[in-house]
DSSP file (Angstrom, degrees, kcal/mol; ACC not computed):
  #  RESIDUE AA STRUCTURE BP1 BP2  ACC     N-H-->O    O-->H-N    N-H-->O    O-->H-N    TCO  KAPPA ALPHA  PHI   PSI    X-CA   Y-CA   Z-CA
    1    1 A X     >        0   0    0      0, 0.0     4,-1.2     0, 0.0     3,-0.2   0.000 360.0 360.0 360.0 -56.0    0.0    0.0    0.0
    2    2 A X  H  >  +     0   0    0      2,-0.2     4,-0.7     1,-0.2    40,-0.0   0.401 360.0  53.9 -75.2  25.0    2.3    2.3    1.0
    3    3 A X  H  > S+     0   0    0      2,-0.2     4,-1.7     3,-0.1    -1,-0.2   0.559 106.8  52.7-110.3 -36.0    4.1    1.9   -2.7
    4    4 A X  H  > S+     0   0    0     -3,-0.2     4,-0.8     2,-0.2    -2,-0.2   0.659 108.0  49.2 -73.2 -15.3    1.1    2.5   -4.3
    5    5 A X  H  X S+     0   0    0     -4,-1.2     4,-1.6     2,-0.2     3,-0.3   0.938 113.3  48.3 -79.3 -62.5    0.9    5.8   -2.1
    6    6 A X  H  X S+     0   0    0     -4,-0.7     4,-5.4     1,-0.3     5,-0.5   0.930 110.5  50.5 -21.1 -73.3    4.6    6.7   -3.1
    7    7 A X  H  X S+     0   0    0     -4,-1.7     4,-3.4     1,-0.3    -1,-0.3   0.943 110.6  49.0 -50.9 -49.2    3.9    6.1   -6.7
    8    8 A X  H  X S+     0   0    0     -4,-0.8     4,-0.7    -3,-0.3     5,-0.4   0.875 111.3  48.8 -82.9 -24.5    0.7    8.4   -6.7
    9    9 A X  H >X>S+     0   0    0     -4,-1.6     4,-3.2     2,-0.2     3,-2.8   0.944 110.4  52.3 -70.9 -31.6    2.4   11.3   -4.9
   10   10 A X  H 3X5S+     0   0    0     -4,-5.4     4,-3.6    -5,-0.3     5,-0.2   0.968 110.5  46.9 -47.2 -35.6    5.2   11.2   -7.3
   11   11 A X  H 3X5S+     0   0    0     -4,-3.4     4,-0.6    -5,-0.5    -1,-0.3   0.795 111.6  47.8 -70.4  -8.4    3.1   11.4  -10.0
   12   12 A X  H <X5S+     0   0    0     -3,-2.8     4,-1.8    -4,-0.7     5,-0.2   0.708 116.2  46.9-101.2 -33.8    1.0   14.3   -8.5
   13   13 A X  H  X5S+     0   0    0     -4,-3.2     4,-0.9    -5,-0.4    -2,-0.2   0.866 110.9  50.0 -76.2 -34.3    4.4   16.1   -7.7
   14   14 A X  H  X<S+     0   0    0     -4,-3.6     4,-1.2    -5,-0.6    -2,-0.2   0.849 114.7  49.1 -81.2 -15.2    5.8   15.2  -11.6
   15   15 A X  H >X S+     0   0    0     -4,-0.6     4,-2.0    -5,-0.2     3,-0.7   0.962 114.0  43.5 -84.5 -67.9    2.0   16.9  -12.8
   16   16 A X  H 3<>S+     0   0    0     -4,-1.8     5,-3.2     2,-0.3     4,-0.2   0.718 110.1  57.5 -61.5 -40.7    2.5   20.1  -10.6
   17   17 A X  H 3<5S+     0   0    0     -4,-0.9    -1,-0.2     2,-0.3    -2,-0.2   0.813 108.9  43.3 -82.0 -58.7    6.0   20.1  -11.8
   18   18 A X  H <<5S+     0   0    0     -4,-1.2    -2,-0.3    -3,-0.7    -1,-0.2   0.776 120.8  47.5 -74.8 -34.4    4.8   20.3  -15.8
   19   19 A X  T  <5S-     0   0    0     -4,-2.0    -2,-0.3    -5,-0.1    -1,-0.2   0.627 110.8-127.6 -96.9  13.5    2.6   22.5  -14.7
   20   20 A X  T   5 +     0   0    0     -4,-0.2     2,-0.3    -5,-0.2    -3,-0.3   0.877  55.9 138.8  54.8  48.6    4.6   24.6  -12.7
   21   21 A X      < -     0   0    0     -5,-3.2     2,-0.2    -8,-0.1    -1,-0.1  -0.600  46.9-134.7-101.4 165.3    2.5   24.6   -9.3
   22   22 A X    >>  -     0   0    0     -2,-0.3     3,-1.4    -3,-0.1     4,-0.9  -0.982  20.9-117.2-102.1 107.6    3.7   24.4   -6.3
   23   23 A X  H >> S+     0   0    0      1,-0.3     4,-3.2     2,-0.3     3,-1.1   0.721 121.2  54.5  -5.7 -50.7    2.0   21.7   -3.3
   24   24 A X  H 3> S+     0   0    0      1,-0.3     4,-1.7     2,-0.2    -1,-0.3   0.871 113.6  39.6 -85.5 -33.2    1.0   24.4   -1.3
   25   25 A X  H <4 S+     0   0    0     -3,-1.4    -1,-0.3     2,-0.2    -2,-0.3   0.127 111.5  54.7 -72.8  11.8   -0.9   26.0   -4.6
   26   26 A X  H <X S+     0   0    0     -3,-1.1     4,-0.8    -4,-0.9     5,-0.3   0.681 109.5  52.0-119.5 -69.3   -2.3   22.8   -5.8
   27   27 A X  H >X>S+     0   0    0     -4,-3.2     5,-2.3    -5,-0.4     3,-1.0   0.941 112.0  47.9 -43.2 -61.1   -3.8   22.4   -1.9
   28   28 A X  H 3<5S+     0   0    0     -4,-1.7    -1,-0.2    -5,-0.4     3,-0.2   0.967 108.7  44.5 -39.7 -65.9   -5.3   25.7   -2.2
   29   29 A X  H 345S+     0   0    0      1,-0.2    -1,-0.2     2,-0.1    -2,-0.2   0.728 121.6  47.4 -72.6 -10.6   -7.1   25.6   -5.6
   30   30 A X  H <<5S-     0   0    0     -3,-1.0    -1,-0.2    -4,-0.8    -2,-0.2   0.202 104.4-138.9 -97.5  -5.4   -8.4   21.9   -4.3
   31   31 A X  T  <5 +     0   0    0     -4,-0.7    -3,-0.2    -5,-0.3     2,-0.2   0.951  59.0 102.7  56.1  45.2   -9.2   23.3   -1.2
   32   32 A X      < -     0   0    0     -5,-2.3    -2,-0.2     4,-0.0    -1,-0.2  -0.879  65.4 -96.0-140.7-166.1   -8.0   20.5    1.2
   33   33 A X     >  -     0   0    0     -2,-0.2     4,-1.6    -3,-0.1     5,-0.1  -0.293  32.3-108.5 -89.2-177.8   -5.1   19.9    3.5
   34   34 A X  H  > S+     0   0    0      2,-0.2     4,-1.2     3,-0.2    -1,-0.1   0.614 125.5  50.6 -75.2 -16.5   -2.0   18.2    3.1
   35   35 A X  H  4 S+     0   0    0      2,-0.2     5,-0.1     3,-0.1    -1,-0.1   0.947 112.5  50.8 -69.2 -49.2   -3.8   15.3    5.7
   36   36 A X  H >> S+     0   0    0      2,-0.2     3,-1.4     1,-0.2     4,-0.7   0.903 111.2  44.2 -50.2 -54.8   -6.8   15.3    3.4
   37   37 A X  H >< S+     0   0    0     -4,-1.6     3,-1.4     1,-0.3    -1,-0.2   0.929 116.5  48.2 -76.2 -50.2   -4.8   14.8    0.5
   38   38 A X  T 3< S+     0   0    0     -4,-1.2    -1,-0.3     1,-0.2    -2,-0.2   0.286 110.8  47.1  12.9 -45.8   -2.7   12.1    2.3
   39   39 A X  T <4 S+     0   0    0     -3,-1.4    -1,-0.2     1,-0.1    -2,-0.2   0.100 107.6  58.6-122.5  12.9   -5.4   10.2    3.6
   40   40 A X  S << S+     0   0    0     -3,-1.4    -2,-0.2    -4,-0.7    -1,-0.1   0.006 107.3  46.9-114.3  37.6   -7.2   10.3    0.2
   41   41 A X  S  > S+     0   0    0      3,-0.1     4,-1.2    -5,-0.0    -3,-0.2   0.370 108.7  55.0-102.9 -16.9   -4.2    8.6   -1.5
   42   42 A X  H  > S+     0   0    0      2,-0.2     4,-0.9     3,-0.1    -3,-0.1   0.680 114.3  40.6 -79.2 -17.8   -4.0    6.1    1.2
   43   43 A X  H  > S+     0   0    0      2,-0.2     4,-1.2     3,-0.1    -1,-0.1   0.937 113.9  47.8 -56.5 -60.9   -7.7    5.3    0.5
   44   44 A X  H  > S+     0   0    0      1,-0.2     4,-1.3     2,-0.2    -2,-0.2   0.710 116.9  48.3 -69.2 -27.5   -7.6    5.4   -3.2
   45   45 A X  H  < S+     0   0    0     -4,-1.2    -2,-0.2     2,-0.1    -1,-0.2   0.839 107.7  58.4 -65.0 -36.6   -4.0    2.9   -2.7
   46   46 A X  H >X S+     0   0    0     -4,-0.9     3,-0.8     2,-0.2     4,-0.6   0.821 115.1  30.9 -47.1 -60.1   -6.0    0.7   -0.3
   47   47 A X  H >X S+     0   0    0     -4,-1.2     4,-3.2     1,-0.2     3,-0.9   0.953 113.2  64.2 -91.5 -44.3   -8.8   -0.2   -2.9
   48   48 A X  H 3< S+     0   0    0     -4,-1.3     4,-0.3     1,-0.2    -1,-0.2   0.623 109.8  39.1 -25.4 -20.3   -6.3    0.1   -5.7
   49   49 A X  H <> S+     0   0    0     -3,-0.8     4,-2.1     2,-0.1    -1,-0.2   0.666 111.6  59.0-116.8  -1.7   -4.5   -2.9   -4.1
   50   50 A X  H XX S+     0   0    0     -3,-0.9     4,-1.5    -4,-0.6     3,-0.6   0.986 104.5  50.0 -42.1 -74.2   -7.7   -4.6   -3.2
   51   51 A X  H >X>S+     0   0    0     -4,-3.2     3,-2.7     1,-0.2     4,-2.1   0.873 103.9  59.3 -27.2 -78.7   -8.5   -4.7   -6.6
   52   52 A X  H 3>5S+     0   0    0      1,-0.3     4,-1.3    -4,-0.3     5,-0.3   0.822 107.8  43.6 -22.1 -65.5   -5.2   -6.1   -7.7
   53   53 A X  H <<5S+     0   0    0     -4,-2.1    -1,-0.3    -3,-0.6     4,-0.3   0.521 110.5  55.6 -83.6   1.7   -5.6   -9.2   -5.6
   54   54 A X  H <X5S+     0   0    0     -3,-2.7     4,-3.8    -4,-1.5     5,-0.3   0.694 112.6  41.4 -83.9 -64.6   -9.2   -9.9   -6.5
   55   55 A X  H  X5S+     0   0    0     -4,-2.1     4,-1.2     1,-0.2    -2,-0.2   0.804 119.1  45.4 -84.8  15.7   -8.5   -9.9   -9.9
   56   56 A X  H  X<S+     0   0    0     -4,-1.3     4,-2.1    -5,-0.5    -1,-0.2   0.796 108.1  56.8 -94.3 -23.8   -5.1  -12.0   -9.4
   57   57 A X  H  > S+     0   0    0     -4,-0.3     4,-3.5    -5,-0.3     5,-0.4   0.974 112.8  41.5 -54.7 -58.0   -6.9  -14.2   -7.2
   58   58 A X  H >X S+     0   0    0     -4,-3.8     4,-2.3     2,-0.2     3,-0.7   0.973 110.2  52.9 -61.7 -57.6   -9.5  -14.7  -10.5
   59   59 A X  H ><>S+     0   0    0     -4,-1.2     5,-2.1    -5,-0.3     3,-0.6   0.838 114.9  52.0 -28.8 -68.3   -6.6  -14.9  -13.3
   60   60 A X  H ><5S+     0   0    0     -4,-2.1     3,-1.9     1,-0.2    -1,-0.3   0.846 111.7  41.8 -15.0 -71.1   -5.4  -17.8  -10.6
   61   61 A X  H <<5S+     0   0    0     -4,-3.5    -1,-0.2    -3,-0.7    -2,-0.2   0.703 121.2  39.4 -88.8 -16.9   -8.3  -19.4  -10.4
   62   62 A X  T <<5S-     0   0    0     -4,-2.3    -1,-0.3    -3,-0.6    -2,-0.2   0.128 102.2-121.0-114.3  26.3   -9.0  -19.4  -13.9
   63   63 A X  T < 5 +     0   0    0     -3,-1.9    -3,-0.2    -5,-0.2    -4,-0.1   0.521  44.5 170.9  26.1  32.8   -5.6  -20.0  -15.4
   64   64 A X      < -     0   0    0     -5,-2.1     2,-0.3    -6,-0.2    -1,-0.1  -0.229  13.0-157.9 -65.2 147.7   -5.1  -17.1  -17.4
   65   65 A X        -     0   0    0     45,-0.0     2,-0.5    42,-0.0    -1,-0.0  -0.786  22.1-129.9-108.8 156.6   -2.1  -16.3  -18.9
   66   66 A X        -     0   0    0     -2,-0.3     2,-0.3    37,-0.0    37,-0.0  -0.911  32.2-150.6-109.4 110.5    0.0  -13.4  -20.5
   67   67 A X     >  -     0   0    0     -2,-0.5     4,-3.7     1,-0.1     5,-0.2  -0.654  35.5-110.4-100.2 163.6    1.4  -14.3  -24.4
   68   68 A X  H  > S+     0   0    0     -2,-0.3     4,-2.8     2,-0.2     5,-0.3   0.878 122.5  55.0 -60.1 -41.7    4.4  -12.9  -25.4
   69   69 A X  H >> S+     0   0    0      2,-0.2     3,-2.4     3,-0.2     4,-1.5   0.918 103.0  54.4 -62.7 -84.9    1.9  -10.7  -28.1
   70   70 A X  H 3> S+     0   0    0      1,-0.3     4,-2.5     2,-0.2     5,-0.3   0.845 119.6  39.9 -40.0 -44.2   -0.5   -9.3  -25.0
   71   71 A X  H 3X S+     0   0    0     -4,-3.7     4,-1.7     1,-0.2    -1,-0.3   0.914 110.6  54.0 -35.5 -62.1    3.2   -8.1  -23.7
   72   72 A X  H <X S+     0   0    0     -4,-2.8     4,-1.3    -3,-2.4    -2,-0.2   0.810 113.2  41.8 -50.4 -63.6    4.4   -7.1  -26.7
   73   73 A X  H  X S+     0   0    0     -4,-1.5     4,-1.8    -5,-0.3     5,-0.2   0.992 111.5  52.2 -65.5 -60.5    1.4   -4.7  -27.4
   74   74 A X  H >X S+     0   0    0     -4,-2.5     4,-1.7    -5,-0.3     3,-0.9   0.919 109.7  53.2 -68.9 -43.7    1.1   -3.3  -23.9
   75   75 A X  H >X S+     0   0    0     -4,-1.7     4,-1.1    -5,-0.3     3,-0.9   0.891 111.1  48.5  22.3-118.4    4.8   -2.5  -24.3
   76   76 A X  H 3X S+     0   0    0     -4,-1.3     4,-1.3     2,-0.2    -1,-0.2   0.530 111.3  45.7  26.1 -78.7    3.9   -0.9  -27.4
   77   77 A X  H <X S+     0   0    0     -4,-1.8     4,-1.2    -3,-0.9     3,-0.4   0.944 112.5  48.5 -80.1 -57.0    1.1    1.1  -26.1
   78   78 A X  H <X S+     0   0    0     -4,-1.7     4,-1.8    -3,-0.9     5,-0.3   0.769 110.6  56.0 -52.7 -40.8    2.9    2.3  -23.0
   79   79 A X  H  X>S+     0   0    0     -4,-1.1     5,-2.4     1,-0.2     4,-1.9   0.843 109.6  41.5 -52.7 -45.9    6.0    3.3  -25.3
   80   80 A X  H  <5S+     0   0    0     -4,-1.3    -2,-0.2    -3,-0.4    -1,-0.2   0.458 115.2  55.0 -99.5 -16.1    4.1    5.7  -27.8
   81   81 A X  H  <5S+     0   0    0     -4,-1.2    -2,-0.2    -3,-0.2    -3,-0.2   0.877 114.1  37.8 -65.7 -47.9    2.0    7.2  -24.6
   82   82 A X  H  <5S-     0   0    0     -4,-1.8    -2,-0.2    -5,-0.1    -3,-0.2   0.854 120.8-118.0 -90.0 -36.4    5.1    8.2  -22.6
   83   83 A X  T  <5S+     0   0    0     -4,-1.9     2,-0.4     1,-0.3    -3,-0.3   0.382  74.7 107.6 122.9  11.0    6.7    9.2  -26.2
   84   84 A X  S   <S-     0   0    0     -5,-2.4     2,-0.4    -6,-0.2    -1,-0.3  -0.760  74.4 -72.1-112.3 163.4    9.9    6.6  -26.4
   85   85 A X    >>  -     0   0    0     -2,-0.4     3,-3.5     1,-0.1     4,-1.8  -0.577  25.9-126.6 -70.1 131.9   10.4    3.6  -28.4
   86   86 A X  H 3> S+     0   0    0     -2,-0.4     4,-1.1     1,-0.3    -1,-0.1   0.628 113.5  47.0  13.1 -65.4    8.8    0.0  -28.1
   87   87 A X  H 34 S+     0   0    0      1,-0.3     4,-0.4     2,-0.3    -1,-0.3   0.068 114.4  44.4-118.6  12.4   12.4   -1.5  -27.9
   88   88 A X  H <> S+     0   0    0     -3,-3.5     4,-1.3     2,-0.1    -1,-0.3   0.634 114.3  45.6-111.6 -18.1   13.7    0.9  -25.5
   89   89 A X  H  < S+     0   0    0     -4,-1.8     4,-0.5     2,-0.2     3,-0.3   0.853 115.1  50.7 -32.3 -48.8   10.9    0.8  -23.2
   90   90 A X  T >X S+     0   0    0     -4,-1.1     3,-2.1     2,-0.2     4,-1.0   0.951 109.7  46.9-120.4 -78.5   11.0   -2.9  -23.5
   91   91 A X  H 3> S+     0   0    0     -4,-0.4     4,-0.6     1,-0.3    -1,-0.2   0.752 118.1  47.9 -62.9 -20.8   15.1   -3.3  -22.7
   92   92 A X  H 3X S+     0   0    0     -4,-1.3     4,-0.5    -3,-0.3    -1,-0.3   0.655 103.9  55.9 -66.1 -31.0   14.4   -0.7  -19.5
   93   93 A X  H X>>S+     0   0    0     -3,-2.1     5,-1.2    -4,-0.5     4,-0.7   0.993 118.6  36.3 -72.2 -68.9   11.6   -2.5  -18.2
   94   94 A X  H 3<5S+     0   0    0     -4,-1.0    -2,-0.3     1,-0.3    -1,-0.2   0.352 105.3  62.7 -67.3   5.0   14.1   -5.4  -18.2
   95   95 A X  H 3<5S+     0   0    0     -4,-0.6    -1,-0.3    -5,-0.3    -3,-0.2   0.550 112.0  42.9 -77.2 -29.0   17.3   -3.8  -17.2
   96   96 A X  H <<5S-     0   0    0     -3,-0.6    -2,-0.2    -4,-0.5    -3,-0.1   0.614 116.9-113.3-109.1   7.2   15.4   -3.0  -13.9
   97   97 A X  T  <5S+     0   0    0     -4,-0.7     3,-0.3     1,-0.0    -3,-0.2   0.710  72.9 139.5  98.4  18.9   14.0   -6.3  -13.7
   98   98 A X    >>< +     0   0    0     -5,-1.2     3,-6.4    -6,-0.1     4,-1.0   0.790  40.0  91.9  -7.7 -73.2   10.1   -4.7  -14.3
   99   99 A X  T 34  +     0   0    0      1,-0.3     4,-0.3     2,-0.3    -1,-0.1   0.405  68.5  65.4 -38.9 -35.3    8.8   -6.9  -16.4
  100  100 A X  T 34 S+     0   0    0     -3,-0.3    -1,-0.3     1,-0.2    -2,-0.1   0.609  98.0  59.8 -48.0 -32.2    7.4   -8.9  -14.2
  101  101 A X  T X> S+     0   0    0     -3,-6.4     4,-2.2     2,-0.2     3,-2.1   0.776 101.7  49.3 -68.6 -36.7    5.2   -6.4  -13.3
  102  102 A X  H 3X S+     0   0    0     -4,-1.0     4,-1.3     1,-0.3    -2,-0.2   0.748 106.5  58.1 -77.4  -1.6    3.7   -5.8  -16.6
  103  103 A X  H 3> S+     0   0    0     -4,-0.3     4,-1.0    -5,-0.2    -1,-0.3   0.399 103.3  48.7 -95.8   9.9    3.2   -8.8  -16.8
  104  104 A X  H <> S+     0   0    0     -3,-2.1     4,-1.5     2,-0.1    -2,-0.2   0.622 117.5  42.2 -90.7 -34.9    1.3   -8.7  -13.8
  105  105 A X  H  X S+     0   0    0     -4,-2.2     4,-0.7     2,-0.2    -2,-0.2   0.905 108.9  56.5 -84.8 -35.2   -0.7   -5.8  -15.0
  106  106 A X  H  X>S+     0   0    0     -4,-1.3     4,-5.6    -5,-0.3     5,-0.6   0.979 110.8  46.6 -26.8 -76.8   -1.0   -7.3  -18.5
  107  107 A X  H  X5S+     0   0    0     -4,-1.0     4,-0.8     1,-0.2    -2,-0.2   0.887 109.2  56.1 -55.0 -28.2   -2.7  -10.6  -16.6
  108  108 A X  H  X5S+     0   0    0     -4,-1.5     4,-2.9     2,-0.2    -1,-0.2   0.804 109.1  47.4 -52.7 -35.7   -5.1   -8.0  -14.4
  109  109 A X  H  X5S+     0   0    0     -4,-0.7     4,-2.1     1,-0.2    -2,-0.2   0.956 112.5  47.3 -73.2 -54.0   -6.3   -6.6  -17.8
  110  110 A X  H  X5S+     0   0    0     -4,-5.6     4,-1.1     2,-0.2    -2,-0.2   0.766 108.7  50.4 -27.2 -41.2   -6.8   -9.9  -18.7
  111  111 A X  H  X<S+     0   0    0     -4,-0.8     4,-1.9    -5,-0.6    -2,-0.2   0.946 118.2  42.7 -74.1 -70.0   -8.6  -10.7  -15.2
  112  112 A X  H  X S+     0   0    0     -4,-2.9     4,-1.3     2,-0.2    -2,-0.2   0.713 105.5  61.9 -49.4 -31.1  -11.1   -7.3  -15.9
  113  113 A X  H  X S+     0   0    0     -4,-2.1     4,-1.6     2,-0.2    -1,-0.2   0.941 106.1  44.2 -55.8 -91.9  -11.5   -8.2  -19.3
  114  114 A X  H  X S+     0   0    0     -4,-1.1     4,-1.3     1,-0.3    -2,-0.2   0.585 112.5  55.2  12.5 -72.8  -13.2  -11.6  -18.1
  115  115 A X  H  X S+     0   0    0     -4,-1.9     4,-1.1     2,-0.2    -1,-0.3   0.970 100.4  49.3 -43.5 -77.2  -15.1   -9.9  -15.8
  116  116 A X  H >< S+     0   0    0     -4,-1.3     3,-0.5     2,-0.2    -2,-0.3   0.852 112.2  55.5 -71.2 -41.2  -16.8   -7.4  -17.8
  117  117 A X  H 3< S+     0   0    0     -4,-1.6    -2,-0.2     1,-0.2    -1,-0.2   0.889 114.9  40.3 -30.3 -92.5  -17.9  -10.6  -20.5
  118  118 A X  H 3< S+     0   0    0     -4,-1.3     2,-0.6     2,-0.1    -2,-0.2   0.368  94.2 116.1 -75.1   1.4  -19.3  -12.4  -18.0
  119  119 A X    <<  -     0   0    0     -4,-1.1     2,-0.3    -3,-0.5    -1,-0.0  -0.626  56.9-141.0 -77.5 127.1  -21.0   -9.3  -16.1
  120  120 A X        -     0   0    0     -2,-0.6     2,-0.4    10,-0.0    -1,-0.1  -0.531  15.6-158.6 -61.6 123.8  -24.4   -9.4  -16.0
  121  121 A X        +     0   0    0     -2,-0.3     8,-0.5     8,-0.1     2,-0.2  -0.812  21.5 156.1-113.9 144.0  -25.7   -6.1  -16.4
  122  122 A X  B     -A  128   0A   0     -2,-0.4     2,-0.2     6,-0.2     6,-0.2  -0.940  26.2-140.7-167.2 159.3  -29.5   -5.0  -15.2
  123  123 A X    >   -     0   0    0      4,-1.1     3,-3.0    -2,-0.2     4,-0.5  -0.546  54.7 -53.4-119.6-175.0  -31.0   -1.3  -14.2
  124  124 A X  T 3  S+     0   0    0      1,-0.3    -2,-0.0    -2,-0.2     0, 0.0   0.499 133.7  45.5 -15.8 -58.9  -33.3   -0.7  -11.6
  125  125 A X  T 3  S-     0   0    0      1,-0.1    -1,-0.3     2,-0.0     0, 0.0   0.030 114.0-105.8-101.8  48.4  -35.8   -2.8  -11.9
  126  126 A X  S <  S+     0   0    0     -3,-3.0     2,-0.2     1,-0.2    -2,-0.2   0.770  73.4 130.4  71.0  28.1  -33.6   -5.9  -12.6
  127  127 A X        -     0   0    0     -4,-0.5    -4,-1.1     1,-0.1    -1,-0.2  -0.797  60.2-107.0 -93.4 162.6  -34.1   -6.4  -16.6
  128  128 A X  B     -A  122   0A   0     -2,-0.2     2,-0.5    -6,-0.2    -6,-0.2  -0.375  27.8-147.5 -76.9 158.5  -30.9   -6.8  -18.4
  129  129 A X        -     0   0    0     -8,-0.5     2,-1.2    -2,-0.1    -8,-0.1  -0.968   6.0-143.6-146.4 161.2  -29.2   -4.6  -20.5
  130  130 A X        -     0   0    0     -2,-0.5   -10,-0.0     1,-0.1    -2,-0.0  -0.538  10.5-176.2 -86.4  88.3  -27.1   -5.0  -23.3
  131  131 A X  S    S+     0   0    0     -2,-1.2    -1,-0.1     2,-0.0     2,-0.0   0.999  70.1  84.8 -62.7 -34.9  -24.2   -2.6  -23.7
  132  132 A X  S    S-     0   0    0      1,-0.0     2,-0.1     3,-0.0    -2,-0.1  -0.439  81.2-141.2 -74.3 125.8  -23.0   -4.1  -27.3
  133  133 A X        -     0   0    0      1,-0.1     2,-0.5    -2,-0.0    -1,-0.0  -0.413  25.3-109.7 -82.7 148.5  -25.7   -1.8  -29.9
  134  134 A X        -     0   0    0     -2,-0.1     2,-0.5     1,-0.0    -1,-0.1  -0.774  32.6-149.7 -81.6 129.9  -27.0   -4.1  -32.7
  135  135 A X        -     0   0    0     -2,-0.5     3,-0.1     3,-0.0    -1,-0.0  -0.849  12.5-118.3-119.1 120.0  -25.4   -2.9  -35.3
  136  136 A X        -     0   0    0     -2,-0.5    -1,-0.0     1,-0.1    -2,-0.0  -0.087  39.0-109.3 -57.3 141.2  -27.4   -3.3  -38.8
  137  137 A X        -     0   0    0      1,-0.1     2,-0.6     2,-0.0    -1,-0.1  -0.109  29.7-138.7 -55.6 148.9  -25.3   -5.5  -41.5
  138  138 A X        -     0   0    0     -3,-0.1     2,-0.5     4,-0.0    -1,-0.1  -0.962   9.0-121.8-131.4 151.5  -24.0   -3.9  -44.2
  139  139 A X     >  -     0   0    0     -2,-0.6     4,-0.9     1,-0.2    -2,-0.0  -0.630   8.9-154.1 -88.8 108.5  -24.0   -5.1  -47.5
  140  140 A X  H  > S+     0   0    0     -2,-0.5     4,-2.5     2,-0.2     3,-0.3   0.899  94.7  62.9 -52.1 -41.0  -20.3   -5.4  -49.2
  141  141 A X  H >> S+     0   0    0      1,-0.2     3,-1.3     2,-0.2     4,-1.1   0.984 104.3  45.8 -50.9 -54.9  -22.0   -5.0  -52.9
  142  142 A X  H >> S+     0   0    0      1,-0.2     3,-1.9     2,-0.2     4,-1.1   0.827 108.1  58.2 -66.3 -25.9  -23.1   -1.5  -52.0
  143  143 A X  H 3X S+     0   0    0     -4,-0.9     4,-1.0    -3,-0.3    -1,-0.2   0.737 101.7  55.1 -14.9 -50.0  -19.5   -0.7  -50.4
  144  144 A X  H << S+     0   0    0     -4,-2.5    -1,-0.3    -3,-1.3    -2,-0.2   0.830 110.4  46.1 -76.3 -12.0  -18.0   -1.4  -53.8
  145  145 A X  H X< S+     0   0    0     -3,-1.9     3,-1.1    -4,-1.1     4,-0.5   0.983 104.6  56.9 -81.3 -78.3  -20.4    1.2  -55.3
  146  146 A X  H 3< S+     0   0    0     -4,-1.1     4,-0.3     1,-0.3     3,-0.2   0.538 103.2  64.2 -13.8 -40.9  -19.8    4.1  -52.5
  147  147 A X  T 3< S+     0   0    0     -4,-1.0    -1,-0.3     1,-0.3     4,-0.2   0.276  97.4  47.8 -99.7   7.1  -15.7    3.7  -53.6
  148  148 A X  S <> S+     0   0    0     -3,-1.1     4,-0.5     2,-0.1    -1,-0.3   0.459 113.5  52.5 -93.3 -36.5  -15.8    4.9  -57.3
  149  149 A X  H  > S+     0   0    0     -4,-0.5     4,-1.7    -3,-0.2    -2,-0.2   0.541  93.3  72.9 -80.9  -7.4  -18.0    8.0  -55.6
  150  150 A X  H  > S+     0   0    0     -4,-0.3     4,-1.3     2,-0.2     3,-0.4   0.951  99.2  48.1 -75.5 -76.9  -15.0    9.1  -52.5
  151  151 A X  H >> S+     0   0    0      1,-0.3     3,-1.1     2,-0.3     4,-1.0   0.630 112.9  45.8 -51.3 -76.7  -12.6   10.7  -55.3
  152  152 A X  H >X S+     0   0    0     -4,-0.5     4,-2.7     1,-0.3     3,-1.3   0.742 119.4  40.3 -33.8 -75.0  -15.3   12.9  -57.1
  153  153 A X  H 3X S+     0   0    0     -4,-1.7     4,-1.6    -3,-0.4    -1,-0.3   0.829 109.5  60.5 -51.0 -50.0  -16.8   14.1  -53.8
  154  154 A X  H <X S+     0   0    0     -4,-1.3     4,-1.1    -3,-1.1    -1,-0.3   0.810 111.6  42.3 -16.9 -64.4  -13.3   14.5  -52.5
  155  155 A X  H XX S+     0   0    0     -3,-1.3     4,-3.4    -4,-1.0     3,-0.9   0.956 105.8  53.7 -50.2 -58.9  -12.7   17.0  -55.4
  156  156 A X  H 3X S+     0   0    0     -4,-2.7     4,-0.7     1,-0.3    -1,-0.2   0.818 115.5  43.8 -66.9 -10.8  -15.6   19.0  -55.6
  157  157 A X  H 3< S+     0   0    0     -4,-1.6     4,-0.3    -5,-0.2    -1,-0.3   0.834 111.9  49.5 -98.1  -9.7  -15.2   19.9  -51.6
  158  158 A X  H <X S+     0   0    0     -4,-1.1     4,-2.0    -3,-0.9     3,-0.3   0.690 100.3  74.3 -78.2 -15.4  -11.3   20.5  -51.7
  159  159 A X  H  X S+     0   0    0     -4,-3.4     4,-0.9     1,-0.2    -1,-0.1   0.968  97.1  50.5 -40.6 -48.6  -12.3   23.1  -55.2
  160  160 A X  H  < S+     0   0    0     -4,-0.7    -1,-0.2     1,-0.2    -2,-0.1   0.687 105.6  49.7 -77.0 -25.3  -13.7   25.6  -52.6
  161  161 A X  H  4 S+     0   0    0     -4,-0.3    -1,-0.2    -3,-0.3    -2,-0.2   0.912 109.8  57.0 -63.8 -48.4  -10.6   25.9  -50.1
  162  162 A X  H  <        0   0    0     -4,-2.0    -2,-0.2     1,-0.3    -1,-0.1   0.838 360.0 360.0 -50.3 -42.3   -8.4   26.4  -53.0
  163  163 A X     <        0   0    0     -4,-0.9    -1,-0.3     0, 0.0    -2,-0.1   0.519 360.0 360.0 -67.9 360.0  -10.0   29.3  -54.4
């Protein structure tokens, strides 16, 4: 818990930082104290590690796994958010011996994933509902018609910027 506390002030301190605040102006313009803020990161770390061992508990129980692809992509994804390359994220994660966590967070996604299939979904008065919209089929023949028609339309609205 208290690594998960660590981690969320740093980040709140690297935020303030880019933005050029100071703690003591950040407290102010949120209007709490430095206890308040303090004892809501130890809250929000608390359920944050709950979470974590529920849905390792399920991955466990359900033998899920992490493939070298689901790695490989969140890699990936994490590289091109923070702004560096894939392959040097990738050799940093394993020069500090990481990896193991992401592949622990990988299998969590995994875990949530799971979850949210097999959740049963229902509103007040207990009918279900269906988040995935039915989405009407669409017919490939007209598709091939529509793609002779892009270039022409294309034109006639770039005509009027030009001018």
């Amino acid at each position: 818990v208290q690594a998960e506390v660590d981690q969320r002030q740093q980040s709140l301190q690297s935020q303030l930082d880019r933005a050029s605040l100071t703690m003591k102006a950040y407290l102010e313009q949120s209007n709490q104290t430095r206890a308040e803020l303090d004892a809501s990161f130890d809250e929000d770390a608390r359920r944050s590690v709950k979470a974590q061992f529920i849905l390792d508990k399920l991955a466990s129980d359900e033998d899920l796994k992490v493939t070298p692809e689901e790695l490989s992509a969140y890699i990936t994804e994490q590289a091109y958010r923070i702004g560096v390359s894939p392959d040097q994220l990738a050799k940093q994660l394993s020069d500090n011996g990481q990896l193991g966590l992401v592949a622990g967070d990988v299998l969590r996604s995994n875990a949530l994933r799971l979850l949210a299939e097999r959740a049963r979904i229902v509103d007040e008065a207990g009918r279900p509902v269906y988040v995935t919209a039915d989405e009407p089929e669409i017919d490939p023949e007209a598709l091939e018609g529509d793609e002779g028609d892009d270039g022409d339309d294309g034109d006639d609205e770039a005509a009027p910027d030009e001018s």
